[in-house]
PyMOL CGO cylinders between C-alpha atoms (Angstrom):
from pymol import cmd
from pymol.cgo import CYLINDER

trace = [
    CYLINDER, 0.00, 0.00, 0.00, 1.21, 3.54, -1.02, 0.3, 1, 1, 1, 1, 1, 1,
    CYLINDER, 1.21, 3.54, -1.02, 1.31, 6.05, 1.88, 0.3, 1, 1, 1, 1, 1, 1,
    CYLINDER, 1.31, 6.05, 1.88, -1.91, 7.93, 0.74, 0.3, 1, 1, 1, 1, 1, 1,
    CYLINDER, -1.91, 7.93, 0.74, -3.94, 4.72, 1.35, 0.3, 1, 1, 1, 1, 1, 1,
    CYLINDER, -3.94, 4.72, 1.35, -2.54, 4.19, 4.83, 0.3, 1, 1, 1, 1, 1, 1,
    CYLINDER, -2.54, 4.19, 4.83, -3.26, 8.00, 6.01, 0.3, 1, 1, 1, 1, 1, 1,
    CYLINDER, -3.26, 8.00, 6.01, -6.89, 8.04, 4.54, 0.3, 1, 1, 1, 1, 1, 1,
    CYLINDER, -6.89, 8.04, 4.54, -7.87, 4.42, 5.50, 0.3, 1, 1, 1, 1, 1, 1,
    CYLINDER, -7.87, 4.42, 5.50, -11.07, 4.91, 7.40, 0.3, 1, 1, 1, 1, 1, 1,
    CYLINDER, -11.07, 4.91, 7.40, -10.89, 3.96, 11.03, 0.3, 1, 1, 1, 1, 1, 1,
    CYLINDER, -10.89, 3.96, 11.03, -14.13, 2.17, 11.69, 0.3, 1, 1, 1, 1, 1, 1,
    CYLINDER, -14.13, 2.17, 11.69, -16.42, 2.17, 15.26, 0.3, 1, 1, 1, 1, 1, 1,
    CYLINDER, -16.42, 2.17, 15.26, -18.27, 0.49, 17.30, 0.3, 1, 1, 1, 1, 1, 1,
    CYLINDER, -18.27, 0.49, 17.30, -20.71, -1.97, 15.13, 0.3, 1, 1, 1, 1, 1, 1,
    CYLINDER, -20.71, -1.97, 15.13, -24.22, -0.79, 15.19, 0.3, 1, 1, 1, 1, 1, 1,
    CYLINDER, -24.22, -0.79, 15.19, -26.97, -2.95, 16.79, 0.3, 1, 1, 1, 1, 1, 1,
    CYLINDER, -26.97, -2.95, 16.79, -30.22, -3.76, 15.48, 0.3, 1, 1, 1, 1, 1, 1,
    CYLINDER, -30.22, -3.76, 15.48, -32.79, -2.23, 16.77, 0.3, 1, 1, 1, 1, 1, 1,
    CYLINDER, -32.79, -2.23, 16.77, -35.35, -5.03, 16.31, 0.3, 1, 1, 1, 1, 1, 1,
    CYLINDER, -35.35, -5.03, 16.31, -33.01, -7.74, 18.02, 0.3, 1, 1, 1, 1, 1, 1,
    CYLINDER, -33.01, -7.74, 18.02, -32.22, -5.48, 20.92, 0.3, 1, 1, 1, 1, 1, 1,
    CYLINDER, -32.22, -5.48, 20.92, -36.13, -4.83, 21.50, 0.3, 1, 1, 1, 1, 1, 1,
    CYLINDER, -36.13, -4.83, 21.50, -38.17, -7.68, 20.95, 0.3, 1, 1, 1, 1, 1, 1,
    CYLINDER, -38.17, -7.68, 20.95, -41.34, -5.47, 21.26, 0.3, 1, 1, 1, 1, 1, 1,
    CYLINDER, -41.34, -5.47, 21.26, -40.44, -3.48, 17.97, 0.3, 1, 1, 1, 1, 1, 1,
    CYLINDER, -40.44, -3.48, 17.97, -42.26, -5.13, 15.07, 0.3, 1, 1, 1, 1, 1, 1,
    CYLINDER, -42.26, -5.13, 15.07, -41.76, -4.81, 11.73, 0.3, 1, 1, 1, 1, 1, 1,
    CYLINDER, -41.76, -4.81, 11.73, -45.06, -4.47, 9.67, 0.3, 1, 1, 1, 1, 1, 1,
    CYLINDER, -45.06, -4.47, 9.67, -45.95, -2.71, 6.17, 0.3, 1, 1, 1, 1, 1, 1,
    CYLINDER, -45.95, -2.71, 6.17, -48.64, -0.74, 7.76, 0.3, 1, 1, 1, 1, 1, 1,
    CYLINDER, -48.64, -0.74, 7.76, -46.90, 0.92, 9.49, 0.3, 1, 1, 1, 1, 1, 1,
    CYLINDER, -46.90, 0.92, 9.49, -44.87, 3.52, 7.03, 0.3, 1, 1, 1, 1, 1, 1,
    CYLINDER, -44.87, 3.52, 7.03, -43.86, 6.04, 10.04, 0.3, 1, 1, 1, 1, 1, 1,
    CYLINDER, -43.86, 6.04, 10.04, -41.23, 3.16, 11.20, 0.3, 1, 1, 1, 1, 1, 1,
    CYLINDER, -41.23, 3.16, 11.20, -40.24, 2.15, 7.64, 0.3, 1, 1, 1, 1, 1, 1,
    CYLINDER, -40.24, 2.15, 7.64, -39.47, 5.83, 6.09, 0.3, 1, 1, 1, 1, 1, 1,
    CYLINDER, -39.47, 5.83, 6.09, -36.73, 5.41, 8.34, 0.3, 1, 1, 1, 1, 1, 1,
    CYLINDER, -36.73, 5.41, 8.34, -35.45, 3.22, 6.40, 0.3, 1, 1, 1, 1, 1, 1,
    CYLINDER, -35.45, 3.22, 6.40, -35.48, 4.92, 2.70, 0.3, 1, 1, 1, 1, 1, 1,
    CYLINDER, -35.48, 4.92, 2.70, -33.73, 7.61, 2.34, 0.3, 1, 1, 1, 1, 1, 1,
    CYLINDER, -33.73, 7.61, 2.34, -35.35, 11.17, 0.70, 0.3, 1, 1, 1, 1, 1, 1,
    CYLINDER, -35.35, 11.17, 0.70, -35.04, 10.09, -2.51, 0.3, 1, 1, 1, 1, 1, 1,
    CYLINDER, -35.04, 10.09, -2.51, -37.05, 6.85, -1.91, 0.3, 1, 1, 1, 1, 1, 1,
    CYLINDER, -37.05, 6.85, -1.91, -34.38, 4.30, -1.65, 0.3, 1, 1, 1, 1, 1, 1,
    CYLINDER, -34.38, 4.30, -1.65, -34.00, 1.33, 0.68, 0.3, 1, 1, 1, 1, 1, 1,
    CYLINDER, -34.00, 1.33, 0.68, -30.50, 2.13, 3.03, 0.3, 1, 1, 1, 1, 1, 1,
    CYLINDER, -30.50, 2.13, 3.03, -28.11, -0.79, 3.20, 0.3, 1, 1, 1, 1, 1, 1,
    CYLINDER, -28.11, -0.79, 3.20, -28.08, -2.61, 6.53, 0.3, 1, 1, 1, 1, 1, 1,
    CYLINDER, -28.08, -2.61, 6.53, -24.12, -1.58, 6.75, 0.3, 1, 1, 1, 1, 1, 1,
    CYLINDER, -24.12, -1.58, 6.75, -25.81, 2.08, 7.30, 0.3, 1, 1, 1, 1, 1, 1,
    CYLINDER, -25.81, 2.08, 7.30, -28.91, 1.28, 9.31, 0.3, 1, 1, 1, 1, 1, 1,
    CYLINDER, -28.91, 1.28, 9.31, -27.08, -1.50, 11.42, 0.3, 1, 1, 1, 1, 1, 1,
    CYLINDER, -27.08, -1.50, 11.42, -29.65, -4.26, 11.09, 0.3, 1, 1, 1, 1, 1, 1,
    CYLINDER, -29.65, -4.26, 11.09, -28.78, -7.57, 10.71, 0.3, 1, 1, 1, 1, 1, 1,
    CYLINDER, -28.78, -7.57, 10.71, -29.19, -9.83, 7.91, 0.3, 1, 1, 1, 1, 1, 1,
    CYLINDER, -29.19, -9.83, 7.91, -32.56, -11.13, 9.11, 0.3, 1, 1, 1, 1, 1, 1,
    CYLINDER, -32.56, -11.13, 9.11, -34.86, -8.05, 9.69, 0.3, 1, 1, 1, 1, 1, 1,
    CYLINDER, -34.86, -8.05, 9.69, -32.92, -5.90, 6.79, 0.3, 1, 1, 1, 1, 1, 1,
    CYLINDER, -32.92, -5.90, 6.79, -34.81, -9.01, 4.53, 0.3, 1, 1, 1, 1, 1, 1,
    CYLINDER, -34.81, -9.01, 4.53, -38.21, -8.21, 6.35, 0.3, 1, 1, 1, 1, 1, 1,
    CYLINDER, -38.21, -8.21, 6.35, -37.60, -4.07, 6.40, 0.3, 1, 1, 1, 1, 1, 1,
    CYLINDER, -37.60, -4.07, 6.40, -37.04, -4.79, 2.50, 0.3, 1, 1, 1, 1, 1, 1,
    CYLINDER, -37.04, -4.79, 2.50, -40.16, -6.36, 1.98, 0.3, 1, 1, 1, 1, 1, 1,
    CYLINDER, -40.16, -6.36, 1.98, -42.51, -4.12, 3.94, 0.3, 1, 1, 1, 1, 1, 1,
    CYLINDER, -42.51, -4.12, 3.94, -41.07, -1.44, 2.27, 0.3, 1, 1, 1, 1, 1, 1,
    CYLINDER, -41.07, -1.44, 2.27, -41.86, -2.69, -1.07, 0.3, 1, 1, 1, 1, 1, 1,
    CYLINDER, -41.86, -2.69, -1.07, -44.98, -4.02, 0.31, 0.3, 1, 1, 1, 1, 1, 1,
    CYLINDER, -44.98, -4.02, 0.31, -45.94, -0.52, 1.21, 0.3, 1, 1, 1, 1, 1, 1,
    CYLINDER, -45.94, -0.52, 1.21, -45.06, 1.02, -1.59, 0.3, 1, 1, 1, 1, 1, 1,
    CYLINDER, -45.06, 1.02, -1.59, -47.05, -1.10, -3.44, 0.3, 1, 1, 1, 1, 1, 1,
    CYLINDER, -47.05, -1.10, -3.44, -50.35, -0.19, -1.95, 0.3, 1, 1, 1, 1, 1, 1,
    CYLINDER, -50.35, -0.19, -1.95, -49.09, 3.54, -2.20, 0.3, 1, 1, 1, 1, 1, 1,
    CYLINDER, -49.09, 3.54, -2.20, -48.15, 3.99, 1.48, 0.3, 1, 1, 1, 1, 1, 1,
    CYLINDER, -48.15, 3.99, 1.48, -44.21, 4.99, 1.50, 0.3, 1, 1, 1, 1, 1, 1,
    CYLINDER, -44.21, 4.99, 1.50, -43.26, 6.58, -2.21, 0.3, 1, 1, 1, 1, 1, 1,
    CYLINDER, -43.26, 6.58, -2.21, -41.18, 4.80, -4.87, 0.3, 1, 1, 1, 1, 1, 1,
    CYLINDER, -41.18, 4.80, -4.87, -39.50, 7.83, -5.83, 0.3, 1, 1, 1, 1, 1, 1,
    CYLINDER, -39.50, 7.83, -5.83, -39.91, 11.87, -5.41, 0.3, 1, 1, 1, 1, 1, 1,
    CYLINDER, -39.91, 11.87, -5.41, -40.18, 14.08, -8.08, 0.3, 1, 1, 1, 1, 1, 1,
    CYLINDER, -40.18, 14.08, -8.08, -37.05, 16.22, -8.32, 0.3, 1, 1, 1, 1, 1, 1,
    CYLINDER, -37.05, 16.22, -8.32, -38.03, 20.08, -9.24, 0.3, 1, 1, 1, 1, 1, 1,
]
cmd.load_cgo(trace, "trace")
């Protein structure tokens, strides 16, 4: 490695935890778009699970209710750019 790539290598942090395994009361349902827009970002798309820290399990179900939702017009596919 050159000495450019050692200076800017990121230093990564403490791993996020997902919020659904760390409260089992949480639920994850397509109804319920005011806990899935946290999950899309302004333009309409679904964040990775490196960004929003959930783990391979409920990242799967967040994807679905989102497009679930979408799909009976409750969180938007896209936004119209002006």
């Amino acid at each position: 490695m050159s000495a450019y790539h050692r200076r800017n290598r990121r230093s990564y942090g403490r791993r996020k935890v997902c919020r659904f395994c760390a409260d089992s009361n949480l639920k994850i349902d397509y109804k319920d778009p005011k806990l899935l827009s946290h999950f899309i970002t302004e333009r309409g798309k679904i964040i990775p699970r490196r960004i929003s820290g959930n783990c391979a399990r409920h990242q799967r179900q967040i994807t679905l209710a989102i497009k679930r939702a979408r799909n009976i017009a409750l969180l938007p596919y896209t936004t119209v750019l002006r």
